[in-house]
matplotlib code that plots the C-alpha trace (Angstrom):
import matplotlib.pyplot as plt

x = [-243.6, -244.0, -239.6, -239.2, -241.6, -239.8, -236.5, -237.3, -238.8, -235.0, -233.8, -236.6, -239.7, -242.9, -246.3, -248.6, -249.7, -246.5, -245.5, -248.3, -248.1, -243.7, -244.5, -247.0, -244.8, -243.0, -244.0, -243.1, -241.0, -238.4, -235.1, -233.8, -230.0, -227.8, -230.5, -229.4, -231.1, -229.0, -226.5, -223.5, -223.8, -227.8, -229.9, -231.2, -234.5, -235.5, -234.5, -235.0, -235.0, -233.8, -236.6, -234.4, -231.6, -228.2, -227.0, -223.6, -222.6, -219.7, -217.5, -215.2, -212.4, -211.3, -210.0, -213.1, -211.8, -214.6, -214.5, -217.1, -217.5, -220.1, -222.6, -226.5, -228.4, -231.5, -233.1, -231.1, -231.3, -230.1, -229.3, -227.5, -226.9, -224.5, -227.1, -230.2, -229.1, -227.0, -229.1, -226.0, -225.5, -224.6, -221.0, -221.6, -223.8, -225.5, -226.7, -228.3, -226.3, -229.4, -233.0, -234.2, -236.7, -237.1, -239.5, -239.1, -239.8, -239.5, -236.7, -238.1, -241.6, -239.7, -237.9, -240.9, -242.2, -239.4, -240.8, -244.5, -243.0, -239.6, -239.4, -238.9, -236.0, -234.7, -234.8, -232.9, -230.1, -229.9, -229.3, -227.0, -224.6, -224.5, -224.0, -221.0, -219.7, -220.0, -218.2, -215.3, -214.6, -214.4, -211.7, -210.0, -209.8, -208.6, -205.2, -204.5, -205.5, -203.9, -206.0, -206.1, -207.5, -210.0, -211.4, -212.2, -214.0, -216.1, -216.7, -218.1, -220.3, -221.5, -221.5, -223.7, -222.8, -219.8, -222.4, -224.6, -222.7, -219.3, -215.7, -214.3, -216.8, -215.5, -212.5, -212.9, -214.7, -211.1, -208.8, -207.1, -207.1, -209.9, -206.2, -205.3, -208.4, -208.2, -205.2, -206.0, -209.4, -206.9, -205.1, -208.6]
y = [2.8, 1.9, 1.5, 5.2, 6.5, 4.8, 6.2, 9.7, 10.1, 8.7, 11.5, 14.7, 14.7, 15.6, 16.0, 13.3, 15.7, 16.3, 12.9, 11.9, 14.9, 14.0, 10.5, 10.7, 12.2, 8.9, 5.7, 2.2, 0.9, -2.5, -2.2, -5.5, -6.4, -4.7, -1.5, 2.2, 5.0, 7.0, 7.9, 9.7, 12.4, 12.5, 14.9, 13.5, 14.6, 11.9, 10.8, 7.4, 5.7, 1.7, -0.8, -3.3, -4.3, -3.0, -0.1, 1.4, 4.5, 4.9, 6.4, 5.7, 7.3, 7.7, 3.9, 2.6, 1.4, 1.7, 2.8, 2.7, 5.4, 4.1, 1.3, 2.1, -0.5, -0.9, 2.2, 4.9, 7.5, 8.0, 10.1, 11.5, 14.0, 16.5, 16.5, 17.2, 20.0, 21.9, 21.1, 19.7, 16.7, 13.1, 12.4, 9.1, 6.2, 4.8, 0.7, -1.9, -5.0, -7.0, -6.5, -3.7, -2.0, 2.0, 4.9, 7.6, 11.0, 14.0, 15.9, 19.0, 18.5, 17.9, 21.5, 23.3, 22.4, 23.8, 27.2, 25.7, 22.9, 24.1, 20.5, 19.1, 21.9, 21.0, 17.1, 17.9, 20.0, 17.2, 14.5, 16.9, 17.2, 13.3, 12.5, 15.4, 13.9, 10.0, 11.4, 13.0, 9.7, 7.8, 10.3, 10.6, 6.7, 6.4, 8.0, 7.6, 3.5, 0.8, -1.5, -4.2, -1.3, -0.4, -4.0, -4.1, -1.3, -1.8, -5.3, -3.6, -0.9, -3.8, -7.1, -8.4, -7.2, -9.6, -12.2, -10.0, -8.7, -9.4, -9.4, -7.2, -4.4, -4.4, -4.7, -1.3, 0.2, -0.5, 0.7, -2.4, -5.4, -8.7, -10.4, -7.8, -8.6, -12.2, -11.8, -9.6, -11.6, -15.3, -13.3, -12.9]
z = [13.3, 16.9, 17.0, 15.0, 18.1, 20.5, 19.2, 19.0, 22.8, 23.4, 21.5, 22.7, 24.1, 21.7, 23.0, 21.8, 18.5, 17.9, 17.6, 15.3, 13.0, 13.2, 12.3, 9.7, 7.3, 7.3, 5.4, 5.2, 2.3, 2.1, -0.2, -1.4, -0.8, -3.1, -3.7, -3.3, -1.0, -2.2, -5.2, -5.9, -8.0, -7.6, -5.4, -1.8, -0.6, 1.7, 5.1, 6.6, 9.5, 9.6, 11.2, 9.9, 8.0, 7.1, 4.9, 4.2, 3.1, 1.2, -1.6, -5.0, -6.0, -9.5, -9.9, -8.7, -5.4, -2.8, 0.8, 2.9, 5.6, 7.8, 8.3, 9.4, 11.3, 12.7, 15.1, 13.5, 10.8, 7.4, 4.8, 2.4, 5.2, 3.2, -0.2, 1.9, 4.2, 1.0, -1.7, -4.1, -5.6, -3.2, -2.7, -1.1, -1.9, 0.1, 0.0, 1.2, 2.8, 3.4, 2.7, 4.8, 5.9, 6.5, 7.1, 4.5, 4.7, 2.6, 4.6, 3.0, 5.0, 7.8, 7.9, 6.8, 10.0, 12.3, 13.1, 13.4, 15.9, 17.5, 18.6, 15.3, 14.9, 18.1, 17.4, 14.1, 16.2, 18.6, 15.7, 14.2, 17.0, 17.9, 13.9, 14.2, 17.6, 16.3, 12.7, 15.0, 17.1, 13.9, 12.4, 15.4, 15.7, 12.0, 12.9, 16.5, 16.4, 15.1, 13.4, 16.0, 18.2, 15.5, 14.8, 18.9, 18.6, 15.7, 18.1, 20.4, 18.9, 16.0, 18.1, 15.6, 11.9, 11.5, 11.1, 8.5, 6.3, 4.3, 5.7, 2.9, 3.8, 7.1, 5.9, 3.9, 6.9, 9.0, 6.1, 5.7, 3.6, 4.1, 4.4, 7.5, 8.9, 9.1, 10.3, 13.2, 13.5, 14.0, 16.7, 19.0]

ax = plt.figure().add_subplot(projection="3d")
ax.plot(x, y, z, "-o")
ax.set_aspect("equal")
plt.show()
């Protein structure tokens, strides 16, 4: 719990109440490799925050062919962001890519406090516009960046995840093949 405090001062400051009554809505659970948070076509009501581990969110279309749209690591949220704030039905999944760990709240207890605390509604405005500006970078990089371009980036803001997790979901995460990405990896 001590990480998801740390976190959030680095997001908003909360009196010392505040933080407790924030925090204790959140408890511990682990997720074995391969487990869902979250499901397409199901309704999302929690929100979690990573202690550690690796998750990806991502999609199918109609063949069955799998894209993933983003990957969560430790010291940040997730959810099924678009389920929980409109009430419909998930159209991601979201997975584990190694065991993890996460603090799970009810994202409905959360927002019932946000005229109580205007903290809590601040906080969620605050993670709302980073999530929108990280989401925007990502698009734009999708169609202005080659893919050479993207792999250095993904370096750079996941030093570590090459090591964690397997080539083809990076792959995916680039939009090109495992056999693109070794190439471009040989070139480095």
């Amino acid at each position: 719990m001590d990480e998801l405090k740390a976190y959030l001062e680095t997001l908003i400051h909360f009196t010392e109440s505040e933080m407790e009554i924030f925090t204790s809505l959140f408890s511990e659970i682990q997720l074995k490799k391969h487990d869902y948070f979250a499901k397409e076509g199901e309704y999302s009501l929690k929100l979690a925050f990573i202690s550690n581990g690796v998750m990806r969110a991502f999609f199918r279309n109609k063949s069955g062919k799998e894209y993933n749209k983003t990957f969560f690591t430790p010291s940040n949220f997730v959810a099924a962001y678009s389920s929980i704030t409109t009430k419909q039905k998930n159209l991601i999944n979201i997975q584990c890519l190694t065991d993890c760990t996460l603090f799970v709240a009810d994202f409905r207890q959360l927002t019932s406090l946000y005229n109580k605390y205007p903290t809590f509604e601040s906080l969620a405005r605050t993670m709302a516009e980073y999530k929108f500006a990280i989401k925007e970078k990502r698009e734009i990089e999708l169609v202005t960046l080659d893919a050479t371009e993207r792999y250095s980036i993904f370096k750079k803001e996941h030093p570590d995840l090459e090591n964690l997790i397997n080539q083809y979901h990076i792959a995916s995460y680039l939009g090109v093949t495992p056999t693109q990405l070794s190439r471009i990896r040989a070139k480095k």
